[in-house]
C-alpha positions as CSV (number, residue, x, y, z in Angstrom):
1,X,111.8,-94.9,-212.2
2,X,115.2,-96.2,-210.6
3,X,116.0,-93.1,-208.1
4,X,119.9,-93.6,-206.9
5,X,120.0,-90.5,-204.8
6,X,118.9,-88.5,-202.7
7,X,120.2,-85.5,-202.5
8,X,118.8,-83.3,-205.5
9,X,121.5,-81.1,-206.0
10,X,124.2,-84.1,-206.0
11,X,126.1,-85.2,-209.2
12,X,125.8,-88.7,-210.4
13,X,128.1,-89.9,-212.8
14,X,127.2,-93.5,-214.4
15,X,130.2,-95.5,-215.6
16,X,130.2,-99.5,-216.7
17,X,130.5,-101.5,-213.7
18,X,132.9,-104.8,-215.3
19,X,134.9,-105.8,-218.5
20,X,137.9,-104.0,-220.1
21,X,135.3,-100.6,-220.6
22,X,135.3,-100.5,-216.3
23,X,139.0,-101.1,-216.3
24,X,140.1,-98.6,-218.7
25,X,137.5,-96.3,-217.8
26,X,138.7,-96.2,-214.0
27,X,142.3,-96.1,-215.3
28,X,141.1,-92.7,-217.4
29,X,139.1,-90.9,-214.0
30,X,142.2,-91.3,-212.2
31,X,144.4,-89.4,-214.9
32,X,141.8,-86.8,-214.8
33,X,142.4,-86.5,-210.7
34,X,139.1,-87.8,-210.6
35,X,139.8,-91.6,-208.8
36,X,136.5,-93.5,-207.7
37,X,136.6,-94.7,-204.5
38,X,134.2,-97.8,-203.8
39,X,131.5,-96.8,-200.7
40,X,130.5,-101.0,-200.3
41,X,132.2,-104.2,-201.4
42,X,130.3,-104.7,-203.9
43,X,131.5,-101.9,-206.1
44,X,128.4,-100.2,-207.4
45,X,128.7,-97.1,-205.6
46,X,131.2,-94.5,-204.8
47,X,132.5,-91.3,-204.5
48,X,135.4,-88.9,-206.3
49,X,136.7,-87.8,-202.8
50,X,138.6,-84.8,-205.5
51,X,134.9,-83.5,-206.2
52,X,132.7,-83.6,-203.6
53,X,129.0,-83.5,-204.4
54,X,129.5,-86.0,-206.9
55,X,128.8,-89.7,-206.6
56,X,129.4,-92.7,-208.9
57,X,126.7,-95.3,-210.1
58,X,128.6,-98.1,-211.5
59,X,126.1,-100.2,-214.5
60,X,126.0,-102.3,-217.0
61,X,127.3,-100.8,-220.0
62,X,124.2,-101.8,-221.8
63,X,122.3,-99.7,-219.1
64,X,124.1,-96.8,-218.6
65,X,122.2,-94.7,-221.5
66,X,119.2,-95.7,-220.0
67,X,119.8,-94.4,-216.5
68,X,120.9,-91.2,-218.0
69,X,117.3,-90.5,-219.7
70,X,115.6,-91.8,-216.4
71,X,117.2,-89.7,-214.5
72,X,119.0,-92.5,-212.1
73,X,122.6,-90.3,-213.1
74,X,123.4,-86.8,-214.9
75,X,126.6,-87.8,-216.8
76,X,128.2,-91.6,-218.1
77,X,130.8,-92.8,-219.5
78,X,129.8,-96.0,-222.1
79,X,130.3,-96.5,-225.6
80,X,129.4,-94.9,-228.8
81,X,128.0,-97.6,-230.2
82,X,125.5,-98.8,-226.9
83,X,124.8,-95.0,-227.0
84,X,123.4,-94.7,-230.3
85,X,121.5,-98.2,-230.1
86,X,120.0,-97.6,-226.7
87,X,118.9,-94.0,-226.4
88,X,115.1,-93.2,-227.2
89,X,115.1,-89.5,-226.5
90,X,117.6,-86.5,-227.4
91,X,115.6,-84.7,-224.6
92,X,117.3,-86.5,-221.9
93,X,120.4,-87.9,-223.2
94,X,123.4,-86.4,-225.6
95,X,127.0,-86.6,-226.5
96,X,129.4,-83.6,-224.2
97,X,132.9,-85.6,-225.4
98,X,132.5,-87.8,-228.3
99,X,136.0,-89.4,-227.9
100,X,137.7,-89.8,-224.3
101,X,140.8,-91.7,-226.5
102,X,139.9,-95.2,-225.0
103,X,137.7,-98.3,-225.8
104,X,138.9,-97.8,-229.5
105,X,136.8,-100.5,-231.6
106,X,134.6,-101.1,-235.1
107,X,130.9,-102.5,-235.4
108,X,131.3,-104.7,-238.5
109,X,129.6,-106.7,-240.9
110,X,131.2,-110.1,-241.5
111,X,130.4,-113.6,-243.6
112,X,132.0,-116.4,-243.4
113,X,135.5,-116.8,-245.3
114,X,133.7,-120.1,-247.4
115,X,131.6,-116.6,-249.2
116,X,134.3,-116.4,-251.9
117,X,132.2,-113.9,-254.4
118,X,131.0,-111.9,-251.0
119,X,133.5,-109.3,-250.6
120,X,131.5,-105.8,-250.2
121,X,128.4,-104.6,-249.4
122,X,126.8,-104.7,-253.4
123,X,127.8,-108.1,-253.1
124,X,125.8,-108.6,-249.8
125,X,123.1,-106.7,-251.2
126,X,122.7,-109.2,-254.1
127,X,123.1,-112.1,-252.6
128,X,119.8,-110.9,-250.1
129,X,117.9,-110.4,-253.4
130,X,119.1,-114.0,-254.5
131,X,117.2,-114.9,-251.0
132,X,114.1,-113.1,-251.7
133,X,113.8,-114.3,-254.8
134,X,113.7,-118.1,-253.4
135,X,111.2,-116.5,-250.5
136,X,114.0,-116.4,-247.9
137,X,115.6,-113.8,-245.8
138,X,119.3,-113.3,-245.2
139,X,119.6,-114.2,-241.5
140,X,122.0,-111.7,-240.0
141,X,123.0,-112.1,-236.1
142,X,123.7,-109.1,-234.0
143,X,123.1,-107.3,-230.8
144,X,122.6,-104.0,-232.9
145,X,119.8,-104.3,-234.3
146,X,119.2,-100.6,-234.1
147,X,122.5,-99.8,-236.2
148,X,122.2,-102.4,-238.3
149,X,119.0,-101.4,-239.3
150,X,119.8,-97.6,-239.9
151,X,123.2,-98.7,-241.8
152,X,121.9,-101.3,-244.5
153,X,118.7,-99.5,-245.1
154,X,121.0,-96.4,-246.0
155,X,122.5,-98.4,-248.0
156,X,119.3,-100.0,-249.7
157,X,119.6,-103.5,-248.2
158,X,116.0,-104.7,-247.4
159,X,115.5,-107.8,-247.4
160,X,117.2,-109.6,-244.1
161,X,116.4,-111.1,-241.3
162,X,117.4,-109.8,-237.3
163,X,118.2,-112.4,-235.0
164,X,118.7,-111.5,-231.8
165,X,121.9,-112.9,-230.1
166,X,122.8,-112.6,-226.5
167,X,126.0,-114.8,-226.5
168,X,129.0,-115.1,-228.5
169,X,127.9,-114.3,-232.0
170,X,130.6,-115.4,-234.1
171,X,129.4,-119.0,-233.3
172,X,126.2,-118.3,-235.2
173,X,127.5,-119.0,-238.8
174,X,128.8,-122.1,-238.0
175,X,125.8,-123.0,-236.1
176,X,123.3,-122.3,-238.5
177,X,121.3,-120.0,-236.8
178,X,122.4,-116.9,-238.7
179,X,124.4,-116.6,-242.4
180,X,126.4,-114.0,-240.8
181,X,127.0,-111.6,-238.5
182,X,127.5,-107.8,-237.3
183,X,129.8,-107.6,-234.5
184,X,131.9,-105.4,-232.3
185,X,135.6,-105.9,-232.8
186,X,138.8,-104.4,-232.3
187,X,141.7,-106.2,-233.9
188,X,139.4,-109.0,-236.1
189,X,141.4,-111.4,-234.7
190,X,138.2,-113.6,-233.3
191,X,136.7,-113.1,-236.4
192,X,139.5,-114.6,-238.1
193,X,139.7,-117.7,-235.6
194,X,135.7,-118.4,-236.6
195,X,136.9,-118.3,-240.2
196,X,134.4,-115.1,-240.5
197,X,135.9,-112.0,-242.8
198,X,134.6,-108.6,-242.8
199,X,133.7,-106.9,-246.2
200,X,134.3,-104.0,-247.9
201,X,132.1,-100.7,-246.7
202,X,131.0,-103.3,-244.1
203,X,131.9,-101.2,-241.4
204,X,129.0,-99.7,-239.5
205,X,130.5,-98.0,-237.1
206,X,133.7,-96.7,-235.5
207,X,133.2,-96.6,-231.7
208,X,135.0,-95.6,-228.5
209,X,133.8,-94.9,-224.8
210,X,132.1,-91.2,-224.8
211,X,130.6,-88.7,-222.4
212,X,127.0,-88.3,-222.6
213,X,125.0,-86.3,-220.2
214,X,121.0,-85.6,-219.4
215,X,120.5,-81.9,-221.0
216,X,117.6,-81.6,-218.3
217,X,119.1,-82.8,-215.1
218,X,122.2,-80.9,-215.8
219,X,121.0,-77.3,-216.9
220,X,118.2,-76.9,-214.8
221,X,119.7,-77.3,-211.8
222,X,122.7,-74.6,-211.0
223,X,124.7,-76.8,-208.4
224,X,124.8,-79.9,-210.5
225,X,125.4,-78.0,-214.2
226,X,128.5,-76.3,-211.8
227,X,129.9,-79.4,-210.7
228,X,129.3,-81.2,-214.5
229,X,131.2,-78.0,-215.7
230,X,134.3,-79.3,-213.2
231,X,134.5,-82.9,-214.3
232,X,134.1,-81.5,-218.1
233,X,137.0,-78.9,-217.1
234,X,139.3,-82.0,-216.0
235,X,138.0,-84.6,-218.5
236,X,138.9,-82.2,-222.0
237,X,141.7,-80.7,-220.2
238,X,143.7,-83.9,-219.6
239,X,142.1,-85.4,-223.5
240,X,143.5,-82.3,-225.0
241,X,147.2,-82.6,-223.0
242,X,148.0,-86.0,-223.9
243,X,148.7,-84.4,-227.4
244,X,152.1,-82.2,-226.0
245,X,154.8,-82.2,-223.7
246,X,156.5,-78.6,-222.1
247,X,160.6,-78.4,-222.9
248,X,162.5,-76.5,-220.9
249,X,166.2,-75.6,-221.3
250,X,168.8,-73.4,-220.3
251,X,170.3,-71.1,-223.6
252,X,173.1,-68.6,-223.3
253,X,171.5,-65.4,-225.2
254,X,172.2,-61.5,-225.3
255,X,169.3,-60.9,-224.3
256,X,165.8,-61.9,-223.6
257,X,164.2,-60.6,-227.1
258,X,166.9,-61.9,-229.0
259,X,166.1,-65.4,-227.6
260,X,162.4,-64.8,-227.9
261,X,163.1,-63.8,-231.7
262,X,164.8,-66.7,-232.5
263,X,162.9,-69.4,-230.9
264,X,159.9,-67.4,-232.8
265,X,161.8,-68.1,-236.0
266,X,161.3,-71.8,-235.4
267,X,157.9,-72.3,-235.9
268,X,157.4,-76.0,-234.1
269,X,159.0,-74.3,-231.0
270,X,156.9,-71.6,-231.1
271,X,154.6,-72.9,-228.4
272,X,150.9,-72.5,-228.1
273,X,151.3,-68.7,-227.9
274,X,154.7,-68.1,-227.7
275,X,157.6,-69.1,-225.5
276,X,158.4,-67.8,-222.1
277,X,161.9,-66.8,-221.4
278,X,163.2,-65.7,-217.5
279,X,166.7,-64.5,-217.1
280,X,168.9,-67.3,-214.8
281,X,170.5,-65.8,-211.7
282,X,174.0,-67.2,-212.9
283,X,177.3,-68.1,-211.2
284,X,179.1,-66.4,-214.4
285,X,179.0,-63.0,-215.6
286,X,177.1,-64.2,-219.1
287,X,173.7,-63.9,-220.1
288,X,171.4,-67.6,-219.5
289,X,167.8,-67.7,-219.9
290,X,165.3,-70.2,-219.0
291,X,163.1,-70.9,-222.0
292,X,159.9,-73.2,-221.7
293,X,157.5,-74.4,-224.3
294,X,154.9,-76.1,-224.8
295,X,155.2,-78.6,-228.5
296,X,153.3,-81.0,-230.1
297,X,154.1,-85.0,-228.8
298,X,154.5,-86.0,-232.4
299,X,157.2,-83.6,-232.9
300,X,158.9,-84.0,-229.9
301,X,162.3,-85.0,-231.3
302,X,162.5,-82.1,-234.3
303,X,161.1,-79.9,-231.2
304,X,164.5,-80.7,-229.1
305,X,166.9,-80.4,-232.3
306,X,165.4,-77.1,-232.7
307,X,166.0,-76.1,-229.3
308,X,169.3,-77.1,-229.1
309,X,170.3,-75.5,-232.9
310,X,169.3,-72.1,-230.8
311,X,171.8,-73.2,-228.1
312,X,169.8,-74.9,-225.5
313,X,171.1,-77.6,-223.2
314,X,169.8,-79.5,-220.3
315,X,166.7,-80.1,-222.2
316,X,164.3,-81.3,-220.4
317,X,160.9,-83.0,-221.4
318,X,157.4,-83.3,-219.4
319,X,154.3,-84.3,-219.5
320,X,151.5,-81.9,-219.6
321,X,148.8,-83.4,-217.0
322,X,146.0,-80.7,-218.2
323,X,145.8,-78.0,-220.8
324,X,142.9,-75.7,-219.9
325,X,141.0,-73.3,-222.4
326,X,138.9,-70.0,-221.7
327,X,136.1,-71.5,-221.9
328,X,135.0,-75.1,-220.6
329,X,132.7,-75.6,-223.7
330,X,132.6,-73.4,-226.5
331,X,129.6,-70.8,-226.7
332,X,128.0,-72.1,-223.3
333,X,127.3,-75.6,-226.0
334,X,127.7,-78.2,-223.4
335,X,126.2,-81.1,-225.4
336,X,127.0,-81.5,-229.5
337,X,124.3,-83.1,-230.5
């Protein structure tokens, strides 16, 4: 067993050490207030000087589940789809966020554009019992065989064959190693350039990065499930804040109920659980309030007519860094699976 640490009562949080996933995932701990800081030059190890107890292991993606169910780190960030092909036991590894809005991509099934009467995945199943039938095996290149597996059998596809790819796979067509392929992608633009086409109900998966944790590590030991409670706080807090801003604006009103009443009667600028209105120490001998809500990003620009229909000006709009419930997790349910 790899052993990182060793204090046993120290957090370690696992999180893909290159690539776009280390970028973006970097990018999303520091909006969380949780920046890494780098302890050597050669970046594998660090700290979150915002939390201290807790210490950073930076690994191949393709590791990091592993390192959770060994017991190297408590908590990772990697993606759903290396999750699901790569863990072995749900005793020491499970989802706690299953989307931290990032890393956004599709595992896919695709066959070269020259397959004019493969277009879904009944074609693809007939076409592998057109194989069998002349003793062959559809040759299907991938670095998911796990997924694959679980998908096409689902779907009563039996007769392929796995090859195992560690490269670039949307070479193998063309190569003659494999018939087709089932890849990662994001915008299907490589697929495109290798003249490869996905098919219909040939999407396996729908991934992005997630936070998985080791249910032992974590809830067994009261200093490490406290600080995993923190970095969940921050993590779902600042996930669940991206989806509002907080207006504020100044509104000439009678009185403070009045105000209340009508913003009420609005329902998008309502707020969360109602609006908050102080009474303005004014120059003037009239009645201003300061009302602030908080509104829904994608109804940002109704939320401002609103407000100014009820007499609001100097409207101003910010971001909400974290919105924090009760409860960390619902019902003391850390993991959800």
């Amino acid at each position: 067993m790899t052993v990182f640490k060793e204090d046993k009562d120290e957090l370690v949080i696992v999180i893909p050490s290159d690539g776009e996933l280390h970028r973006n995932t970097m990018d999303f701990l520091q909006e969380c207030g949780l920046q890494v800081r780098p302890t050597n030059s050669r970046g594998y190890t660090g700290t979150i000087p915002t939390m201290p107890g807790v210490s950073v292991l930076m690994q191949r993606t393709a590791d990091i589940t592993n390192k959770i169910e060994d017991f190297s780190a408590d908590v990772g960030i990697t993606g759903l789809d290396r999750y699901l092909e790569y863990k072995t036991d749900d005793r020491y590894v499970g989802k706690i966020v299953n989307d931290l809005g990032y890393g956004g991509c599709e595992f896919v099934l695709a066959v070269p554009e020259s397959w004019i009467d493969v277009n879904g995945l009944d074609d693809l199943s007939d076409l592998t019992n057109e194989y069998r039938q002349k003793g062959l095996d559809l040759r299907i290149a991938t670095k998911y065989p796990k997924l694959l597996n679980n998908y096409l059998y689902d779907n009563g596809i039996y007769n392929y064959r796995i090859v195992a790819v560690s490269g670039a796979l949307e070479a193998a067509p063309a190569a003659g190693y494999a018939d087709l392929i089932a890849d990662l992608t994001a915008t299907g633009t490589t697929l495109r350039a290798n003249n490869l086409k996905q098919i219909e109900k040939g999407t396996v998966l729908k991934s992005q990065a997630c936070l998985i944790g080791n249910p032992e590590s974590i809830c067994n030991n009261s200093n490490k499930y406290d600080l995993a409670m923190k970095l969940i706080d921050l993590i779902k807090s600042n996930i669940r804040a991206a989806e509002y801003y907080r207006l504020t604006a100044n509104v000439q009103c009678d009185s403070e109920e009045t105000l209340a009443s009508l913003v009420l009667s609005h329902p998008d600028i309502s707020g969360i659980h109602g609006p908050t209105v102080s009474r303005l120490h004014s120059k003037s001998n009239t009645s201003w309030f300061s009302l602030s809500v908080v509104v829904s990003k994608s109804k940002l620009s109704e939320c401002v007519s609103q407000i100014r229909d009820c007499g609001g000006i100097s409207i101003a709009a910010s971001k909400v860094d974290y919105l924090f419930n009760a409860e960390v997790v619902e019902n003391n349910q850390v993991f959800i699976d």
